[in-house]
PLY file of the C-alpha trace (Angstrom):
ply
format ascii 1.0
element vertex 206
property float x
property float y
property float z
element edge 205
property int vertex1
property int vertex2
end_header
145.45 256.15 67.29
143.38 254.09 69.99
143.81 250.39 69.51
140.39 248.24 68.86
141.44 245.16 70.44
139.38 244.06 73.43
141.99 243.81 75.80
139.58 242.32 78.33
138.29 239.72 75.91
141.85 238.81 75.02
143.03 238.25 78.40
140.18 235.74 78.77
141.02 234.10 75.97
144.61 233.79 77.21
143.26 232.33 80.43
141.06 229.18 78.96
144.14 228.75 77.04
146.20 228.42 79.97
143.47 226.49 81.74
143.05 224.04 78.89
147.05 223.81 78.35
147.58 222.97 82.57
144.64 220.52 82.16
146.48 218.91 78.97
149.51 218.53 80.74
148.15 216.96 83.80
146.03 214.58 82.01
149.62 213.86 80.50
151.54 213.58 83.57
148.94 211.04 85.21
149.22 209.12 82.07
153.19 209.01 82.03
152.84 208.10 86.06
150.38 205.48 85.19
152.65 204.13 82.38
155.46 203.54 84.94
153.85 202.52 87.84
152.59 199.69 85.32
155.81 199.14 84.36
156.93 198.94 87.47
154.59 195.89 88.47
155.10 194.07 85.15
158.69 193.90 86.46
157.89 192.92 90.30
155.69 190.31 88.92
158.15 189.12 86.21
160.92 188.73 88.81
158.60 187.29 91.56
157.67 184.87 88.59
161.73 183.95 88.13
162.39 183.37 91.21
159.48 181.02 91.34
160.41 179.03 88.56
163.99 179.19 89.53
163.19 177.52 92.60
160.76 175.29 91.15
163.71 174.30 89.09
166.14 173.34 91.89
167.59 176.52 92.03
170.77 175.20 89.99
172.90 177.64 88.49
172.03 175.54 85.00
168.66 176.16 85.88
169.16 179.82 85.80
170.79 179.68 82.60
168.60 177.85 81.27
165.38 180.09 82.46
167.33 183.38 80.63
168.82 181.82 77.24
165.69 179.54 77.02
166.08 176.34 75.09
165.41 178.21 71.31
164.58 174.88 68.89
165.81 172.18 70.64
162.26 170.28 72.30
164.27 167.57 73.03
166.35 169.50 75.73
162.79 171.38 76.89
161.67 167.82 77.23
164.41 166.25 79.27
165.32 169.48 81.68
161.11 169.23 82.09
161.46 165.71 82.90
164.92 165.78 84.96
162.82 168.84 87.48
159.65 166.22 87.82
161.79 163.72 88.40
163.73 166.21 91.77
160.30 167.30 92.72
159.26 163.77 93.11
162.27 163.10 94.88
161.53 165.15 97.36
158.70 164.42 98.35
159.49 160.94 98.79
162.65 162.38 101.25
160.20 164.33 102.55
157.73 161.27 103.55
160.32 159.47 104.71
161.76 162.04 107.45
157.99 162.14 109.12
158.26 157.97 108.75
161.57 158.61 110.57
160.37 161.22 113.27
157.26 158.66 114.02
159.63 155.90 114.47
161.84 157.85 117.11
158.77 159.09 119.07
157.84 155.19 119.40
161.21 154.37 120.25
160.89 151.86 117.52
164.29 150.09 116.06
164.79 150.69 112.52
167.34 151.22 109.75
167.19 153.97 106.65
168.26 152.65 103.46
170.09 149.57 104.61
171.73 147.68 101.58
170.69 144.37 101.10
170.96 141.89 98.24
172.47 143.38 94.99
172.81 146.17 96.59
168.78 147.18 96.87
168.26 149.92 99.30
164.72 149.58 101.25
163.40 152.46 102.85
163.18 151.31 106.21
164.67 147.55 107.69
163.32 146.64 111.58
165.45 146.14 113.55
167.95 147.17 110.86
170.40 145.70 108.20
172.91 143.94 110.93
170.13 141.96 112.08
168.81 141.21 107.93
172.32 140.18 107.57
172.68 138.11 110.51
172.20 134.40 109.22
171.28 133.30 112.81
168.73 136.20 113.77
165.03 134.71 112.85
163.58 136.06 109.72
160.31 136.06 111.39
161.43 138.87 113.25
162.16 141.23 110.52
160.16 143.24 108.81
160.57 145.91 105.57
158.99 148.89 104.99
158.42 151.07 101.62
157.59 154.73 101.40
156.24 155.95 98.23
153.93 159.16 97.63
153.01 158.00 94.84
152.70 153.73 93.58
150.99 153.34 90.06
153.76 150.90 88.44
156.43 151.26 91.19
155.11 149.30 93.92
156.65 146.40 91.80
160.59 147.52 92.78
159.96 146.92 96.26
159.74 143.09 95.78
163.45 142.86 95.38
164.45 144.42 98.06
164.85 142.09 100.63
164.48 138.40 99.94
165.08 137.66 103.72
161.47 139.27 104.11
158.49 137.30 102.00
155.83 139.42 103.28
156.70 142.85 102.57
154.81 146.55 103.74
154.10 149.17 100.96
153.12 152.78 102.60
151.80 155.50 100.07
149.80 158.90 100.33
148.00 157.77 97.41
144.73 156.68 97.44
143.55 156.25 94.20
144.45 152.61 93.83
142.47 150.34 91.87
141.24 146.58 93.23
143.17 144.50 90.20
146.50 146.63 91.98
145.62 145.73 95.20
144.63 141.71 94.31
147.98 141.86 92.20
149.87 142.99 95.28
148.50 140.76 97.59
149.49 137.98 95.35
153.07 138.89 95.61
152.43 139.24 99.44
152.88 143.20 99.74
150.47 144.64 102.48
150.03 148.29 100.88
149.32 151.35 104.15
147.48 154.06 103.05
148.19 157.36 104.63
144.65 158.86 104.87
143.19 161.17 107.49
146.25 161.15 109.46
145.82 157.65 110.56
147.82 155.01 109.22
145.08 151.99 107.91
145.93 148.69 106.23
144.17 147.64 103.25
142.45 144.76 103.43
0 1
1 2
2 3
3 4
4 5
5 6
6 7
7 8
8 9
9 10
10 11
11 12
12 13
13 14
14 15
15 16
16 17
17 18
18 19
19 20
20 21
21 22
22 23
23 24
24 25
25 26
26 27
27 28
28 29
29 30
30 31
31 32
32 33
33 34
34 35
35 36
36 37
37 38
38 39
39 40
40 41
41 42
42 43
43 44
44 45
45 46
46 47
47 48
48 49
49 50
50 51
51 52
52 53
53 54
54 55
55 56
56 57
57 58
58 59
59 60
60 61
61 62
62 63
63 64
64 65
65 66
66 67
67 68
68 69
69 70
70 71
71 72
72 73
73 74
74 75
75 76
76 77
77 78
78 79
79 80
80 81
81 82
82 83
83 84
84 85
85 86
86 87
87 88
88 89
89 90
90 91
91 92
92 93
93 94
94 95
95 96
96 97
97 98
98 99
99 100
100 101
101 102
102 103
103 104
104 105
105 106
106 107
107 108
108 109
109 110
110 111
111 112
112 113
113 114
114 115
115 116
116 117
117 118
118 119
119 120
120 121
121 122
122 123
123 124
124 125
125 126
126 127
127 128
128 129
129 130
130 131
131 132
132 133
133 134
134 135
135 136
136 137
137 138
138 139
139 140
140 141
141 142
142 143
143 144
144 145
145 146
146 147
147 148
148 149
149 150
150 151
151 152
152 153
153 154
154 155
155 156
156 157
157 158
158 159
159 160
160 161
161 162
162 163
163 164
164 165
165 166
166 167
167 168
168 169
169 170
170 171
171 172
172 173
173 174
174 175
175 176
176 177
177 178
178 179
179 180
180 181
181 182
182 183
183 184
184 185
185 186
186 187
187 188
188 189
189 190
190 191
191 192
192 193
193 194
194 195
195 196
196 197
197 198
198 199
199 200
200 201
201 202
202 203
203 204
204 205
């Protein structure tokens, strides 16, 4: 008995089938590949994000600890390990000031002492000549001179006052700029000539 079934109509049918079954599979496969290749940046940019804030930490092994336990509840800790990393940063960049201080002074040949100790053991940035000279009962106090280095002054112009009693007029350098007149009358009543680091040239206030 002769079968009925269009054989050449079936095979067609099997065809689109296959067609739309490839199609399905590739539309599949790009979305698994894009899947992964997402993944795969999430993670490159979650690392590169680490590292960052490792870094911008100190780099301390606490600091790493820290970044992958986290600090759960406890703000306090959040707040003081936030604090404690200001608090390097800031450091820094004062270390940081100094040194081109330091590298201008050599280039002049200028004579000058780092962090000299002087009375109760205050540590200004920079003594001229330097701290044998401060010490030296007989050498004229006329002929020293003290210089601060701050980035930053706000309130903490003020410590630099106690730093060397040998020296009544007293030099303040900072990058900032954004100090107010009453700061400025204030200092120069406690006769502290402030240096503002602007434009690459070193200018006095007046």
């Amino acid at each position: 008995m002769r079968s009925r079934v269009n054989t050449v109509e079936l095979y067609a049918r099997y065809q689109e089938e296959q067609r739309t079954l490839t199609a399905a599979r590739g539309e599949a496969w790009e979305k698994a590949r894009g899947r992964k290749d997402r993944q795969i940046e999430a993670a490159k940019r979650s690392n590169k994000l680490r590292r960052s804030t490792i870094k911008l930490m100190g780099g301390t092994r606490f600091a790493k600890k820290l970044l992958k336990e986290g600090f759960g509840d406890d703000v306090d800790s959040f707040i003081s390990f936030s604090l404690s990393v200001q608090n390097r940063r800031k450091s820094r960049a004062g270390h940081a000031l100094e040194n081109h201080l330091e590298e201008i002074f050599i280039s002049r040949q200028i004579c000058y002492q780092r962090g000299a100790t002087t009375e109760n053991r205050a540590r200004p940035d920079f003594l001229f000549p330097s701290g044998g000279e401060y010490h030296d009962p007989f050498f004229d106090s006329n002929l020293l001179t003290m210089l601060g280095a701050k980035s930053t002054c706000k309130d903490r112009w003020r410590q630099v006052l106690s730093e060397a009693e040998r020296i009544p007029d007293k030099h303040l350098l900072t990058l900032e700029t954004a100090i107010s007149t009453a700061q400025t009358d204030e200092m120069r009543g406690h006769r502290l000539q402030l240096v503002v680091y602007l434009n690459h040239l070193l200018r006095p206030t007046p």
